[in-house]
C-alpha positions as CSV (number, residue, x, y, z in Angstrom):
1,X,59.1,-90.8,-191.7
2,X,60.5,-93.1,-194.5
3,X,59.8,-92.9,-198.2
4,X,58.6,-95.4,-200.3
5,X,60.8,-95.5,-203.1
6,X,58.1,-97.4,-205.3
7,X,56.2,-94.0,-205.1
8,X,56.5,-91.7,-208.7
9,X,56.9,-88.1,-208.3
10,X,53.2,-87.1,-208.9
11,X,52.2,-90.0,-206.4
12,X,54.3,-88.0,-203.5
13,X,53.2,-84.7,-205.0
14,X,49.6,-85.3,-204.4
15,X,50.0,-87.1,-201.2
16,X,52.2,-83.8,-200.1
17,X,48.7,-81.2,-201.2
18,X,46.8,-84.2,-198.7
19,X,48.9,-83.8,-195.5
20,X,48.9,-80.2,-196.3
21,X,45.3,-80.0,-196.7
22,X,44.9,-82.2,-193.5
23,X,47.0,-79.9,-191.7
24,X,45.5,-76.7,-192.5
25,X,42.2,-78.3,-191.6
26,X,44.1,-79.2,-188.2
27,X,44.8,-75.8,-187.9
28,X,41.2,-74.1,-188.7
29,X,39.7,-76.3,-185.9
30,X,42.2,-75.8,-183.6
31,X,41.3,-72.0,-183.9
32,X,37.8,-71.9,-184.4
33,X,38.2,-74.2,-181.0
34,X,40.2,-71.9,-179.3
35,X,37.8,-68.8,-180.6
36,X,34.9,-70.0,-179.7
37,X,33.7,-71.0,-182.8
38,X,33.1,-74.4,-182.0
39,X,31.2,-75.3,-178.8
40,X,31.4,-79.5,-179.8
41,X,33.4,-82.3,-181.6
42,X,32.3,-85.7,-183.0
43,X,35.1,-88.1,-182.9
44,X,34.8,-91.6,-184.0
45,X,36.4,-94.1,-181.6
46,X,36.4,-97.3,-181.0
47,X,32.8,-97.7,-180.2
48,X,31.7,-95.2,-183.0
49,X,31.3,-91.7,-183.4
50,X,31.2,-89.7,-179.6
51,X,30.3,-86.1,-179.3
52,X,32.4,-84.9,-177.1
53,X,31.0,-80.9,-175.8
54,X,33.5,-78.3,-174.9
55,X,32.7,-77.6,-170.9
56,X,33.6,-73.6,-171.7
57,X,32.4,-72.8,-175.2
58,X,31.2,-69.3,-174.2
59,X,32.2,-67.7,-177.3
60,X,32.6,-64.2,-175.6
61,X,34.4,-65.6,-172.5
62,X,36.6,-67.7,-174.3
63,X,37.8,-64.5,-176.8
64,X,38.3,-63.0,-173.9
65,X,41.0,-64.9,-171.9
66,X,42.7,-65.5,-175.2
67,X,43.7,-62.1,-175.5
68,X,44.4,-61.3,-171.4
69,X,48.1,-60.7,-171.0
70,X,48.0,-62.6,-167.8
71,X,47.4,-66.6,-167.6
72,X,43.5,-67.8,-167.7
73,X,42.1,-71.3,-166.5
74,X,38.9,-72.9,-166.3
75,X,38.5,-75.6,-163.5
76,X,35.6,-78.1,-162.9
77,X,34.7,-79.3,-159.6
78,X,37.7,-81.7,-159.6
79,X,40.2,-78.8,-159.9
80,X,40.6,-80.0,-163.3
81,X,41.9,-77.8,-166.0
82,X,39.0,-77.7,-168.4
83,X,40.0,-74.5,-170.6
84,X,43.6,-72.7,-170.6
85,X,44.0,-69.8,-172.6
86,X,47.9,-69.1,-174.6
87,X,49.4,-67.2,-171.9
88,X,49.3,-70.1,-169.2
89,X,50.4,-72.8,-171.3
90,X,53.1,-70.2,-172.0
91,X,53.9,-69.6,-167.6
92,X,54.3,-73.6,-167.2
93,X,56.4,-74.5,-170.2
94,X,53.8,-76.5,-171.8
95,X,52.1,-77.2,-175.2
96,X,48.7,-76.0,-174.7
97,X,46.9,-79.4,-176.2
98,X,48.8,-80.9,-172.8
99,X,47.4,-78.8,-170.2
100,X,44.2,-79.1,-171.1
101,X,42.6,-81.8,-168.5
102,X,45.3,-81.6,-166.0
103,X,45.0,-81.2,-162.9
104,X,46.0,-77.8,-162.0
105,X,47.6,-78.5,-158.2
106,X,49.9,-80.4,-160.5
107,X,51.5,-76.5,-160.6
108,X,51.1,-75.7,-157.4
109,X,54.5,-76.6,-155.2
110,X,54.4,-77.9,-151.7
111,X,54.7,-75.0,-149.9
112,X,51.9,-73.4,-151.7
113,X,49.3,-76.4,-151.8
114,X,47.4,-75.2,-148.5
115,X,46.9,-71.9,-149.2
116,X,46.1,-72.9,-152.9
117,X,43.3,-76.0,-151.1
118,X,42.0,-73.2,-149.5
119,X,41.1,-70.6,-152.2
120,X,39.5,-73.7,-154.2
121,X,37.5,-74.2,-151.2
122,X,35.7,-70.8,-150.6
123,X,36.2,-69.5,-154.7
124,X,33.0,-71.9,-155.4
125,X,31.2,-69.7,-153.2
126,X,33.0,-66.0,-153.2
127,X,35.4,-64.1,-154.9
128,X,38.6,-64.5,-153.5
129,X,42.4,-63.4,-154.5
130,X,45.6,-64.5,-152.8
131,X,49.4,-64.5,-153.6
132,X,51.0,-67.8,-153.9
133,X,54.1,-69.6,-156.3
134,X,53.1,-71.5,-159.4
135,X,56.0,-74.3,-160.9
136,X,56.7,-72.2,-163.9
137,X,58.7,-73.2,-167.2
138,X,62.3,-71.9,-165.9
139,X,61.4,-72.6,-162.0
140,X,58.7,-70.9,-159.5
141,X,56.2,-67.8,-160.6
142,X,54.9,-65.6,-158.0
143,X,51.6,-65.1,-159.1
144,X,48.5,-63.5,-157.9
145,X,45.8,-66.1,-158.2
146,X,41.9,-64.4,-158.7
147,X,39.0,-66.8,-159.0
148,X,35.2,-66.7,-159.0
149,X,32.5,-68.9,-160.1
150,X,31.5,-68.5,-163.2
151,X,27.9,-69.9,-165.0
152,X,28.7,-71.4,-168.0
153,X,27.3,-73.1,-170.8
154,X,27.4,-76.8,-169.1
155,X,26.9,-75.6,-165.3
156,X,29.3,-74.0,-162.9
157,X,33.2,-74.0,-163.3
158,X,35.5,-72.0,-161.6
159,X,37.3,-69.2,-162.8
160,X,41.0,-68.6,-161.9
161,X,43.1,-65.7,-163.4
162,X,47.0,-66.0,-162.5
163,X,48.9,-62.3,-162.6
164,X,52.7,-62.8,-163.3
165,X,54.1,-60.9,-160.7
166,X,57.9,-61.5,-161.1
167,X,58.6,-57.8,-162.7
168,X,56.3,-56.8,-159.7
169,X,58.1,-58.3,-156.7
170,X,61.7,-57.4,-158.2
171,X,60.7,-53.4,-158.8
172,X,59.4,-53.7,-155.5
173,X,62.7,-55.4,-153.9
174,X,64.6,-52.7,-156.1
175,X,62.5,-50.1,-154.0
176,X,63.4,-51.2,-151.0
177,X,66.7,-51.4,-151.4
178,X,66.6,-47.8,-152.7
179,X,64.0,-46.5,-150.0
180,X,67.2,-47.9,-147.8
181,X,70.1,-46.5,-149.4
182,X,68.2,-43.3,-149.7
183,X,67.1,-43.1,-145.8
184,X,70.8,-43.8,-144.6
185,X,71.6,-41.0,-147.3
186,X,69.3,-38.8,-145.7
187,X,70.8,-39.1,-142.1
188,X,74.3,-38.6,-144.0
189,X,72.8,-35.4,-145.1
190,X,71.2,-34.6,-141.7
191,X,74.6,-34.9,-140.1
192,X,76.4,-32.7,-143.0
193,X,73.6,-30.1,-143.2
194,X,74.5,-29.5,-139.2
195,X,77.8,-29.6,-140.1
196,X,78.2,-27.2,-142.7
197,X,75.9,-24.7,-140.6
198,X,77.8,-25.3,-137.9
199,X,80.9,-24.1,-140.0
200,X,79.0,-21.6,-141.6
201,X,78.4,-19.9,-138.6
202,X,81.6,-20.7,-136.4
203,X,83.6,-19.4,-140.0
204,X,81.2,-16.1,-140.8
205,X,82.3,-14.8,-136.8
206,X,85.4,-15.8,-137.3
207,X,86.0,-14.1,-140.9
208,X,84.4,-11.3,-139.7
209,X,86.4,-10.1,-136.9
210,X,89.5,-10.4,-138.7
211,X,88.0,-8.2,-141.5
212,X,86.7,-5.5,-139.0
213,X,90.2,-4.7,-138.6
214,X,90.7,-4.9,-141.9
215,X,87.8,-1.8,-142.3
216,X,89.1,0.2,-139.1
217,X,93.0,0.2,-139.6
218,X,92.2,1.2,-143.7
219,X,89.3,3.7,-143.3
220,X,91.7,5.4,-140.3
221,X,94.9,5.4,-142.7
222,X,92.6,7.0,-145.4
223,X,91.0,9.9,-142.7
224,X,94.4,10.6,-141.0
225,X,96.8,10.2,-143.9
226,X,95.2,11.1,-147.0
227,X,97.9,14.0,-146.9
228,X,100.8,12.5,-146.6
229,X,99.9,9.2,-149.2
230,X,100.7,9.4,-152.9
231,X,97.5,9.3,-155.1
232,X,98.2,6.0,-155.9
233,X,98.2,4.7,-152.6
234,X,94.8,6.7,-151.1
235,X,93.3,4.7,-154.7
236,X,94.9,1.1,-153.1
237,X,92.8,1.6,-149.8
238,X,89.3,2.7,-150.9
239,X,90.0,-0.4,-153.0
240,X,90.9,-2.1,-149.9
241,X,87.7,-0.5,-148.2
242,X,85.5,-1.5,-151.1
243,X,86.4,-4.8,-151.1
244,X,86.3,-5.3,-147.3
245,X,83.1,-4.1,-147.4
246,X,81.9,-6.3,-150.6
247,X,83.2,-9.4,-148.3
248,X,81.2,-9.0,-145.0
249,X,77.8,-8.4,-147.1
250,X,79.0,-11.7,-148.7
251,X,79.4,-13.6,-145.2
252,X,76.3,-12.2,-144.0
253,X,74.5,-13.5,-147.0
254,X,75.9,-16.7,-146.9
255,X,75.0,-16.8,-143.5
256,X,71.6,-16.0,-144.2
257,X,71.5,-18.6,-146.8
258,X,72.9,-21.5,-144.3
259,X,70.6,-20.8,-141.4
260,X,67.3,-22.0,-144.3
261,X,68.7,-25.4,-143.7
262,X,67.3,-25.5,-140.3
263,X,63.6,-26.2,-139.8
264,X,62.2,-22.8,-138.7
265,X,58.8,-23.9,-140.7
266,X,56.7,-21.7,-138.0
267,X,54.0,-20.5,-140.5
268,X,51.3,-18.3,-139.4
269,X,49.2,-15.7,-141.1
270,X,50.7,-12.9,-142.5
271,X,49.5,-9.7,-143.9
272,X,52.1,-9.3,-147.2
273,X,51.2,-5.5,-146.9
274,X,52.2,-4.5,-143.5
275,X,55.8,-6.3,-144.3
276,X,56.0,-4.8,-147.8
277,X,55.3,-1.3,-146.0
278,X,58.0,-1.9,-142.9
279,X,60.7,-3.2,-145.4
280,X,60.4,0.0,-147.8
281,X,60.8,2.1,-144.7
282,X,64.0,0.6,-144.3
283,X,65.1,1.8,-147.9
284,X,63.6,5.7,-147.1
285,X,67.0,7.2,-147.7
286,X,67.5,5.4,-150.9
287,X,64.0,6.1,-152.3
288,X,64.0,9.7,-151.5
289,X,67.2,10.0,-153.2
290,X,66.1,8.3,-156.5
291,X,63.2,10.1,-156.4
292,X,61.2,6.1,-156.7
293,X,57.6,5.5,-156.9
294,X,56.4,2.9,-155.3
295,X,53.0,1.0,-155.1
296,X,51.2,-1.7,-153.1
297,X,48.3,-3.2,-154.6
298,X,46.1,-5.5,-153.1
299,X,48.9,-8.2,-151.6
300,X,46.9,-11.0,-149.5
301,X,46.8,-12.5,-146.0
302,X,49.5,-15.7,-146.2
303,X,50.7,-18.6,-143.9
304,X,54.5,-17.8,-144.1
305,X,57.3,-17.4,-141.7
306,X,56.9,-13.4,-141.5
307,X,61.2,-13.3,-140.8
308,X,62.0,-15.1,-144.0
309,X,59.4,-13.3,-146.4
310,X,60.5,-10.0,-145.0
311,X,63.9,-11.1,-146.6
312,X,62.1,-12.1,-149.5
313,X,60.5,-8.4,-150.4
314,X,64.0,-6.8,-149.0
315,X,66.5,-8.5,-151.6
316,X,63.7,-8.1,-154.2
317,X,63.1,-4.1,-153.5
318,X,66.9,-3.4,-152.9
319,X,67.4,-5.3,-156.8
320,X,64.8,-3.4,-157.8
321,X,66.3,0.0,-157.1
322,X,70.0,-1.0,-157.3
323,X,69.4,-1.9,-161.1
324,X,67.4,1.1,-161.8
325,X,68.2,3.3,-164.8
326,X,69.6,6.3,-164.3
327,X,68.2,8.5,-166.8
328,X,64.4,7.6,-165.3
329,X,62.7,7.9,-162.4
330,X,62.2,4.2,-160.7
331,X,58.7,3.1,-160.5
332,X,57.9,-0.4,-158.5
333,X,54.5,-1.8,-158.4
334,X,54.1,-4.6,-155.9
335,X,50.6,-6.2,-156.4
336,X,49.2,-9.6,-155.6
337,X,46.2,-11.9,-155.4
338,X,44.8,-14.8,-155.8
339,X,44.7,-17.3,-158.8
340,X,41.7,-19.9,-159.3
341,X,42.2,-23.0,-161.1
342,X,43.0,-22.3,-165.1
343,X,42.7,-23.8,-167.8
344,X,46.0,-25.7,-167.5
345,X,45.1,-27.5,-164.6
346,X,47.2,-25.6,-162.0
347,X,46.6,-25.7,-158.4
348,X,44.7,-22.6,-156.8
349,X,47.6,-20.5,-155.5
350,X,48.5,-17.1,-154.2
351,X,50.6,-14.6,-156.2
352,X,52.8,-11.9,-155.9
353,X,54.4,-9.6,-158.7
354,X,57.5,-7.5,-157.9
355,X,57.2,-5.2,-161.1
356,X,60.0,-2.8,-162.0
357,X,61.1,-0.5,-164.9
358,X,64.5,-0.6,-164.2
359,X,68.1,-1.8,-166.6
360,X,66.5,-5.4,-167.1
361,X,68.2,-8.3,-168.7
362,X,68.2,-11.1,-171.1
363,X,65.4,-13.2,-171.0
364,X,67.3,-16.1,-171.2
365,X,68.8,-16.1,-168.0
366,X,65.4,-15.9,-166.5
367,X,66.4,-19.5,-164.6
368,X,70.3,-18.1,-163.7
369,X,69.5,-15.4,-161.8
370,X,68.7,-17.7,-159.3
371,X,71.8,-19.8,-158.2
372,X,74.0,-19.1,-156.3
373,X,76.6,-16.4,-156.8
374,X,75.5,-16.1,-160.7
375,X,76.1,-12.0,-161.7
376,X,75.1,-10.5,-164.8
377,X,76.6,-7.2,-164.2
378,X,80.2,-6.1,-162.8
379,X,80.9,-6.1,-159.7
380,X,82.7,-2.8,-160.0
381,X,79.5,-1.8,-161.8
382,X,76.9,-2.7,-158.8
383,X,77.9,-3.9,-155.6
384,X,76.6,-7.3,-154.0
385,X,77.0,-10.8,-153.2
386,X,75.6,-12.2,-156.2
387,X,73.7,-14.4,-153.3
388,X,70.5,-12.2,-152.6
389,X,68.0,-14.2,-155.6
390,X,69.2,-17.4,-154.5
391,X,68.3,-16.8,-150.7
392,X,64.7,-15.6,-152.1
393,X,64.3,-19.2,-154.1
394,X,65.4,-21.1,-151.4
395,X,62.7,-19.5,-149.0
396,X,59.8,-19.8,-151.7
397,X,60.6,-23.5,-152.2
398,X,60.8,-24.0,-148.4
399,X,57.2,-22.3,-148.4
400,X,56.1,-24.6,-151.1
401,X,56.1,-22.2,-153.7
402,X,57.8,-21.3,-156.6
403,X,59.2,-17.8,-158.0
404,X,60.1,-16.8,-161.5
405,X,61.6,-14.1,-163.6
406,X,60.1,-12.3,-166.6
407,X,62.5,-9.5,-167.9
408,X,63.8,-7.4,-171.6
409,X,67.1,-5.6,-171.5
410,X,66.6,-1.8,-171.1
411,X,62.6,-2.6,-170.1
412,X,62.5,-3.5,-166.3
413,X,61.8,-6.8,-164.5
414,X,59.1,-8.6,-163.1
415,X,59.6,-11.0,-160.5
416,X,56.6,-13.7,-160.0
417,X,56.1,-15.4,-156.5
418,X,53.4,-18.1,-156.4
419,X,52.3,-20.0,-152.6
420,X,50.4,-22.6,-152.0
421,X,46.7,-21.8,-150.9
422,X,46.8,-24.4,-148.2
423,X,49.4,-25.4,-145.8
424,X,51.7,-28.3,-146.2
């Protein structure tokens, strides 16, 4: 725009406050349009002043689409575009004054236009949704397109709303890929799992006729020639023998612990009591001997695999008396039950508490004692593999359940084991 020179300072001063004034007025209407406060304009043409109505000046509909997230448009019966909200205008790269009376297949490509002819058909008459491309500012939208008649001020006009679903098809392609790359690392897994068992087990046999020996030749050098050894050397082999013997628990366990990769999921009802009772036959000698207590209160009826629970309550009584305290007779209550729905929203569940008032430990390796080959005492102090917890989380998660720790130095240990009510 040029300026007239002949113009003073206050002349262009006052003409600035009038185009400003003009534009803010611009402004207002466009808004109050937009808003809904205006439902009609009077425009004076060449043939005079026209009132000119505004085909969607619902003032509740119109607020509405203005604030949608996704793109809104109003269509007559020609497929016009009648009313558009912010967010469309936005999609197609265009000033929102410009869209307004276009029509809207002028968005739709060619390989869209049929299935697009065909949801403008029936949407006068049903609800309808479909997926198609719409020509977008920076190239094609995949959009969801939703319409429905809707009654108006002025009649009938069709309602379309478009759902950007770019973000949508990309996580989805993202997932794919990944639900791919995770299924061929699955088989790789498969393969390894067999592998490593198949090790495991080929290894364990193989370790442990080698270390046989090891036990026979030392315990008969010990028997027949304690005599005729120096001290030093009788203390080398029932180091020898200690060891030896420390190693094939070790293999067994990690035996033990290989063969729950296989899918031995045979769950049937189980009465927790009867194995409870069977296993602490199996530890008569060392009960008697400690002079232990030991209680079963009311453990329930569960869908386990009765092997691997019976390993469960064995590594759990055997800690339980192992780590006893010395100066006090060992007392292990083994209760159970079942737990309703709380307060915290969990799940109905069975439970069982291995309670102990043995050495104890730190609290805050309530989480530790659980992996693999994690000690928190010598083992000079009290023999094991260090493996024993482990196996019993690894069963409890393969039976859908979960087991924790509770536990004070000098106090005892409770051990918590939670299942599933129903079968997965």
């Amino acid at each position: 725009m040029s300026v007239n020179p002949s113009k003073t300072y206050d002349q262009l001063l006052a003409e600035n406050e009038r185009l400003s004034r003009q534009l803010e007025e611009a402004t207002e209407t466009i808004y109050a349009i937009r808003t809904g406060q205006v439902d009609a304009l009077i425009v004076q043409g060449k043939d005079g002043h026209e009132l000119y109505t505004l085909k969607t000046a619902d003032h509740t509909y119109r607020v509405f689409i203005e604030t949608m997230n996704e793109g809104a448009v109003t269509l007559n019966s020609d497929g016009l575009i009648v009313y558009s909200n912010s967010m469309f205008a936005s999609m197609v790269g265009k000033p929102l004054s410009s869209v307004i009376g276009m029509s809207f297949r002028t968005f739709v490509p060619p390989e869209s236009e049929t299935a697009f002819g065909d949801l403008f058909r029936m949407g006068w008459t049903e609800d309808n949704k479909i997926e198609l491309f719409i020509a977008g500012a920076h190239g094609l939208i995949p959009c969801q397109l939703s319409v429905n008649a809707l009654e108006l001020n002025d009649g009938v006009s069709l309602s379309m709303i478009l759902t950007d679903l770019t973000v949508q098809k990309e996580n989805q392609r993202l997932l794919e890929i990944n639900n791919e790359q995770l299924a061929q690392t699955n088989a790789a897994l498969e393969v390894s799992n067999h592998d490593l068992l198949q090790f495991a087990s080929v290894a364990s046999h193989d370790l442990q006729e080698p270390l046989r020996k090891i036990l026979i030749f030392a315990k008969m050098l010990k028997d027949r020639h304690t005599s005729e050894l120096p001290a030093d050397s009788v203390r080398y082999l029932e180091k020898i023998i200690d060891s030896s013997n420390r190693m094939k628990t070790m293999i067994v366990d990690i035996l033990t612990y290989s063969r729950l990769s296989t899918n031995d999921d045979r769950f049937v009802p189980t009465n927790l009591h009867d194995i409870v009772t069977d296993v602490i036959s199996d530890f008569d000698l060392v009960i008697s001997d400690k002079k232990a207590v030991v209680r079963i209160e009311n453990l329930p009826t569960v869908d386990v695999n009765p092997g691997q629970m019976r390993q469960v309550f064995q590594n759990l009584i055997s800690n339980a008396m192992k780590f006893s305290r010395p100066d006090i007779v060992p007392e292990l209550v083994i209760s159970g039950g079942i737990e309703r729905r709380n307060e915290s929203g969990q799940e109905p569940h069975y439970y069982i508490k291995i309670a102990d008032n043995g050495i104890g430990f730190d609290d805050q390796y309530a989480e530790k004692v659980f992996s693999l080959f994690h000690r928190l005492n010598t083992k000079d102090a009290y023999e094991g593999s260090g493996i024993g917890l482990a196996i019993t989380k690894r069963i409890i998660d393969r039976h859908h359940g979960t087991v924790s720790a509770q536990s004070e130095e000098g106090k005892g240990s409770v051990f918590i084991i939670k299942l599933p009510l129903r079968k997965h």
